[in-house]
C-alpha positions as CSV (number, residue, x, y, z in Angstrom):
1,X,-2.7,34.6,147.1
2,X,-0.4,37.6,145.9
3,X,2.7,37.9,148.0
4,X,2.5,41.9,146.7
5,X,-0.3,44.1,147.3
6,X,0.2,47.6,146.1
7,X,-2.0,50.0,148.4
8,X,-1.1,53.5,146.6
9,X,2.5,54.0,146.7
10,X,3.0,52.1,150.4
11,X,4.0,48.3,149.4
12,X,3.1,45.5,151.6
13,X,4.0,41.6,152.0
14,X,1.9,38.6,153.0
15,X,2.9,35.8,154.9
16,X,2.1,32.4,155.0
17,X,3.6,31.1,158.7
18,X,4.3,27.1,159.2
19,X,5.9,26.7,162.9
20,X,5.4,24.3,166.1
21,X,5.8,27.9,167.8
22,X,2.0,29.6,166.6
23,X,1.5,30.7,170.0
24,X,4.7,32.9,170.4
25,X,4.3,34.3,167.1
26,X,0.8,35.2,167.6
27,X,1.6,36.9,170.4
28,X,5.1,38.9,168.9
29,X,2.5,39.8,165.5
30,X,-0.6,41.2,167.5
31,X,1.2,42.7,170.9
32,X,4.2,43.6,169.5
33,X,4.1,44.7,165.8
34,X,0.5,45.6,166.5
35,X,-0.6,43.4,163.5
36,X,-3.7,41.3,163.4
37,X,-3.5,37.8,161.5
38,X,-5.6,34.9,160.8
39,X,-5.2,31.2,161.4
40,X,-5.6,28.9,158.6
41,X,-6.4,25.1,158.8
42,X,-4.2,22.2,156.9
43,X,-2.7,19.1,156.2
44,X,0.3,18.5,155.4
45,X,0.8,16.7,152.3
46,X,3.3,13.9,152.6
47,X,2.5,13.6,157.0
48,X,-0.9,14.2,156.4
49,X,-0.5,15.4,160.1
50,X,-3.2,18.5,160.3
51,X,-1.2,22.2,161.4
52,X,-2.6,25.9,161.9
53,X,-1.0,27.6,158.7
54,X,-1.0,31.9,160.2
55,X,-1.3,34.3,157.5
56,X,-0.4,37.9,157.9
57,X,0.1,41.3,156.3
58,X,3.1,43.8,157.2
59,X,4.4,47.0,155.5
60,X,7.5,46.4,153.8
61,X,9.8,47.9,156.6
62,X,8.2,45.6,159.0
63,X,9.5,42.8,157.1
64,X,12.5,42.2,158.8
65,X,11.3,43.0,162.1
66,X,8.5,40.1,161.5
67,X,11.4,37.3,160.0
């Protein structure tokens, strides 16, 4: 997946989002930054303990709001 997509002269980021915290950060993506994202299933490869891996898209000013 690009971690750049060039949409005219506006640059924007993707993120791939590993945390114990999913629910929080769902909710600070879609309420707060007004964001939508999508929820990914995996396995880690050395637990092989399954996790929701969250992928998102932001402008790049919202970057550091979203970090």
């Amino acid at each position: 997946m690009p971690d750049l997509i060039l949409d005219g002269i506006d640059y924007a980021r993707s993120f791939y989002i590993v945390s114990e915290k999913q629910d929080d950060i769902i909710e600070a993506i879609t309420d707060d930054m007004g964001r939508e994202c999508t929820e990914i299933s995996g396995k880690g490869f050395y637990t092989r303990k399954e996790r929701n891996i969250l992928y998102t898209v932001v402008a790049r000013k919202e970057v550091a709001i979203l970090r």
